[in-house]
VEXDREN-2710 file (C-alpha; in Angstrom, 1 decimal):
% VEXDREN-2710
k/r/px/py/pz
1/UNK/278.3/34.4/107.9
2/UNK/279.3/36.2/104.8
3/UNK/283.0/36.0/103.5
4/UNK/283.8/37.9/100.6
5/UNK/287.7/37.3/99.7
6/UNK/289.2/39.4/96.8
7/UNK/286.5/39.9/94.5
8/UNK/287.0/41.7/91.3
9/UNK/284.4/41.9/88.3
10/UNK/285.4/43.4/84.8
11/UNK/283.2/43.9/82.1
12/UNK/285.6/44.5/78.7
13/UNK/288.3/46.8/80.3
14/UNK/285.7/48.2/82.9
15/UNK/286.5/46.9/86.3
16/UNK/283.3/47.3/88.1
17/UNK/284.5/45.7/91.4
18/UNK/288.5/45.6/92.5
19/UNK/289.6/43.6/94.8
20/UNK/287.1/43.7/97.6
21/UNK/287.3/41.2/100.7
22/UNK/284.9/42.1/104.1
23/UNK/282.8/40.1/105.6
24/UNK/279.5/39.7/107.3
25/UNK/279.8/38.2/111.0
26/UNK/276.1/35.7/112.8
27/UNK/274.4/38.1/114.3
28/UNK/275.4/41.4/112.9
29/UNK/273.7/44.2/110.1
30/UNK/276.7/45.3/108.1
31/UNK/275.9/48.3/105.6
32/UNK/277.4/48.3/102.4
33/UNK/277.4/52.6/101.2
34/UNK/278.6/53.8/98.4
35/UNK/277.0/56.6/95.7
36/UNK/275.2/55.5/92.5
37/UNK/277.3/53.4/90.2
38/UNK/280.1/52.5/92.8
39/UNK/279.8/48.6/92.8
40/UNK/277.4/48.0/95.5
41/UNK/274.8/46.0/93.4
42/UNK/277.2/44.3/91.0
43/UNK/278.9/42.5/94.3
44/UNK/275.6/41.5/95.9
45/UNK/274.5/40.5/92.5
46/UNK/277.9/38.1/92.8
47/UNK/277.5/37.3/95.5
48/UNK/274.0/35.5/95.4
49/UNK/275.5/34.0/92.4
50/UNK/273.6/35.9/90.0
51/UNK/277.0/37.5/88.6
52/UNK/280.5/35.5/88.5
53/UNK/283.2/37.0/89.8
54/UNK/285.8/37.5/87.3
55/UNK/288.2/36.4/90.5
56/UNK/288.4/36.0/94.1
57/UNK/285.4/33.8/95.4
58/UNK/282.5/34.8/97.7
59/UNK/281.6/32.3/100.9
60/UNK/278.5/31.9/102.4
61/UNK/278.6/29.9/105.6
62/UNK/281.8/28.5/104.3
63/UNK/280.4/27.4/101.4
64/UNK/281.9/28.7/98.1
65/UNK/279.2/30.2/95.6
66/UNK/281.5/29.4/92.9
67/UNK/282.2/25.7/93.8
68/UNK/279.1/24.8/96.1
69/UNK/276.5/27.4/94.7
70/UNK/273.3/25.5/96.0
71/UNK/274.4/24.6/99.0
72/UNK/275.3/28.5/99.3
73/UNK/272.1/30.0/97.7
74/UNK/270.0/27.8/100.0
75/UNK/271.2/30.1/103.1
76/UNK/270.7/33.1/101.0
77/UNK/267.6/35.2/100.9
78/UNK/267.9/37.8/98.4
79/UNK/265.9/41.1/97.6
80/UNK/267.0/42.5/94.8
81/UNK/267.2/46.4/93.9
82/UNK/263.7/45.9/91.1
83/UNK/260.7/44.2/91.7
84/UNK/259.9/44.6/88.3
85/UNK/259.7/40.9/87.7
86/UNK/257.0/37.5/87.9
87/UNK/254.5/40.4/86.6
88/UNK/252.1/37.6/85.1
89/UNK/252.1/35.5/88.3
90/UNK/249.8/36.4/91.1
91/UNK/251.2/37.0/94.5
92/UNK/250.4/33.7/96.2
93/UNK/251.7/31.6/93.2
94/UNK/254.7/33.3/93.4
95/UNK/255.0/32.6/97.3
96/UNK/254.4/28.8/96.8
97/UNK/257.0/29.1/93.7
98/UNK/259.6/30.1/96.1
99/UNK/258.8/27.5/98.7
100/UNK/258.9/24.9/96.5
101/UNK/262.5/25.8/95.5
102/UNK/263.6/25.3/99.1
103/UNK/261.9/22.3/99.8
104/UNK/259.6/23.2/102.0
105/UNK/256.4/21.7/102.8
106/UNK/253.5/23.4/100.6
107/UNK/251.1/23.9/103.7
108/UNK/254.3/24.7/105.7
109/UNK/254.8/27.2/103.5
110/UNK/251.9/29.0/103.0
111/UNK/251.5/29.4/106.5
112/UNK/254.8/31.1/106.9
113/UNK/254.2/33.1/103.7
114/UNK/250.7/34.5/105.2
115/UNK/252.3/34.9/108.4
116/UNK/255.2/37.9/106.6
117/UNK/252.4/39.2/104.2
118/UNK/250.4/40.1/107.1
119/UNK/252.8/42.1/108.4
120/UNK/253.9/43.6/105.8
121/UNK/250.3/44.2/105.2
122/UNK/249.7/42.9/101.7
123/UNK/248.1/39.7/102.7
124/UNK/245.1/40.6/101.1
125/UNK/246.1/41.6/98.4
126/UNK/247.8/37.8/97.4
127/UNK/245.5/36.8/95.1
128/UNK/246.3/39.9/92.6
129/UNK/248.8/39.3/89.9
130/UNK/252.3/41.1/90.4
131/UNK/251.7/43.3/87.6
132/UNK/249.1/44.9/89.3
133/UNK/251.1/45.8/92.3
134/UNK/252.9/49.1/93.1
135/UNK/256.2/49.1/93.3
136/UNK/256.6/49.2/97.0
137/UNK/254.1/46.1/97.1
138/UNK/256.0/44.6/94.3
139/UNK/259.6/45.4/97.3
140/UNK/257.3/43.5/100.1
141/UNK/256.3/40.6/98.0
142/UNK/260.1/39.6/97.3
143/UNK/261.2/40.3/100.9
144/UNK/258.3/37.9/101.9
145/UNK/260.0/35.8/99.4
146/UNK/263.4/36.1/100.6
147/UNK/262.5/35.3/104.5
148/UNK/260.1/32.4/104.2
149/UNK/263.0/30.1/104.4
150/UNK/264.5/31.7/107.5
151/UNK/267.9/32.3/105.8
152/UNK/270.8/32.5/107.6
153/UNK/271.8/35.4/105.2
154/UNK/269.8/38.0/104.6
155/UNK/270.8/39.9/101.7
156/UNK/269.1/43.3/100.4
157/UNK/269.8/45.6/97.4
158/UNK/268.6/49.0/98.3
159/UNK/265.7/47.6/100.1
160/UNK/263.8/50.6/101.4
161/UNK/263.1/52.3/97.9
162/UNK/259.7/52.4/97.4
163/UNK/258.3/51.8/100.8
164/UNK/255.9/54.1/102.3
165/UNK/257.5/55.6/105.9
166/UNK/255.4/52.7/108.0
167/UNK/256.8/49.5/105.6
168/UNK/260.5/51.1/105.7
169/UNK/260.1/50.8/109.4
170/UNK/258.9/47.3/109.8
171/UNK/261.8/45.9/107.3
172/UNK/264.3/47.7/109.5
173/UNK/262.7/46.4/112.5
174/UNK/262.8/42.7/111.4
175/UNK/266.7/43.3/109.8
176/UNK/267.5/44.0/113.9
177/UNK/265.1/40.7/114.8
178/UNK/266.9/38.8/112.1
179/UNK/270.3/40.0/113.3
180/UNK/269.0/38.8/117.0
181/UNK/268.4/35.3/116.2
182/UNK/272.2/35.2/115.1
183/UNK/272.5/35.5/111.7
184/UNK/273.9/37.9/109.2
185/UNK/272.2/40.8/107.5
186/UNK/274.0/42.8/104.6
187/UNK/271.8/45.6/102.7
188/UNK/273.2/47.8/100.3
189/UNK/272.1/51.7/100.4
190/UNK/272.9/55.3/99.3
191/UNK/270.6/56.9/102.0
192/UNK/272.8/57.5/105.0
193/UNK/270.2/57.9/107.6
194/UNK/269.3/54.7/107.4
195/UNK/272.3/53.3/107.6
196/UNK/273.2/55.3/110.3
197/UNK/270.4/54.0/112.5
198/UNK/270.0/50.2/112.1
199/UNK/274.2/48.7/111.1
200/UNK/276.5/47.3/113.3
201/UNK/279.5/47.8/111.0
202/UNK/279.5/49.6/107.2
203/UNK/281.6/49.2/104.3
204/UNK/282.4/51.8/102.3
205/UNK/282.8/51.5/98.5
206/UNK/283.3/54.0/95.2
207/UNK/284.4/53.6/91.8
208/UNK/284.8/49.5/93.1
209/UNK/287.0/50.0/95.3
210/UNK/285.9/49.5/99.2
211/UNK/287.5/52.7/101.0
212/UNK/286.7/51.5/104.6
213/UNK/285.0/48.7/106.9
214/UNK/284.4/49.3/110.2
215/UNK/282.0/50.6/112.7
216/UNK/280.6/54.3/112.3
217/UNK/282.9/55.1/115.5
218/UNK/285.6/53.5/113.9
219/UNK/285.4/55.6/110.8
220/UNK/285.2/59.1/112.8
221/UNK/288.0/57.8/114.4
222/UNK/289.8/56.6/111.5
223/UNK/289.1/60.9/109.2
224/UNK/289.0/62.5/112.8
225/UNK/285.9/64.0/112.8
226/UNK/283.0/64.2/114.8
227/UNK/280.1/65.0/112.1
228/UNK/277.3/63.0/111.0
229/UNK/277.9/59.5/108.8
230/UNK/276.7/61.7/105.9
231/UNK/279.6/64.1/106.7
232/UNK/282.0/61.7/106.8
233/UNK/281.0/59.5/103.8
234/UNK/281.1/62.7/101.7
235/UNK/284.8/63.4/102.9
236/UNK/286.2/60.2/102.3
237/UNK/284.5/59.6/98.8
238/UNK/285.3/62.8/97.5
END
């Protein structure tokens, strides 16, 4: 479970994130919407305890990232909204790199690590460095990365960017099998359609502030319409 309680992030006098507080319930894909520039990376980027929050505190299984931050980052696996990074490693090495930082067994790990690249179908191409990659390779490496561990928070910035039509359907396919086995899912995105299809609940968020949590019935509800989430979003952020 993901708790995020009254989270603000200011940069000089720019306050990039005011005030937010939702959360992420076991077993559930929330979607976290908002256009370019509203906040949505800055408070994943917090939350995996790659930012601090300026205030508030972020909880991940009850554990504080501010006050227990490996003992929260070990349930976290992150992708993050680049791939544009370990260029001079080669895939594999970069695989057993992340293993090694949670502990697990090396020929544990590789097995597990083969086991995602194959179906995200860049197994064979493991033994490349990074740099060579394309970009959507470079997105499948680091969700390999981020699920070897079998988090129980699965955290993705703009995940789908890059990904050829097949790859963006497998990622959302193992977000729903991830959400199955009972733990929590949060992805941030700016393309409604796929939010629409694959989230349990959505939050809403512009200019860092969070307009609305709720389910996509909820929000309909909530501006009385009856259009698409596209529709809607556009209404509310407006």
């Amino acid at each position: 479970m993901i708790r995020i309680q009254d989270v603000s992030k200011k940069y000089g006098n720019f306050l990039a994130v005011d005030q937010v507080s939702f959360d992420v319930k076991d077993g559930e894909i929330f979607g976290l919407l908002g256009p370019n520039g509203a906040g949505k990376s800055t408070t994943l980027k917090m939350m995996t305890g790659i930012l601090p929050p300026t205030s508030g505190d972020i909880f991940i299984d009850d554990y504080s990232i501010i006050k227990n931050p490996l003992e929260a980052k070990r349930r976290i696996g992150f992708v993050p909204d680049s791939p544009d990074m370990f260029l001079g490693m080669r895939g594999m090495d970069y695989l057993s790199f992340i293993a090694s930082i949670y502990g697990m067994e090396p020929l544990r790990g590789k097995e597990i690590a083969l086991g995602f690249a194959e179906k995200m179908h860049i197994k064979d191409s493991l033994d490349d460095f990074v740099a060579n990659y394309s970009h959507g390779m470079r997105q499948k490496l680091f969700i390999v990365g981020a699920l070897m561990h079998s988090p129980s928070c699965w955290v993705l910035d703009e995940p789908l960017t890059g990904l050829d039509p097949e790859a963006a359907f497998d990622v959302k396919e193992m977000m729903k099998a991830h959400a199955k086995e009972g733990k929590s899912v949060l992805f941030s995105t700016h393309v409604l359609e796929v939010a629409e299809k694959v989230v349990d609940r959505i939050g809403i968020i512009n200019k860092g502030k969070l307009l609305f949590v709720g389910t996509i019935d909820e929000l309909k509800a909530k501006e009385k319409g009856s259009g698409s989430l596209e529709e809607l979003f556009l209404e509310l952020v407006k």
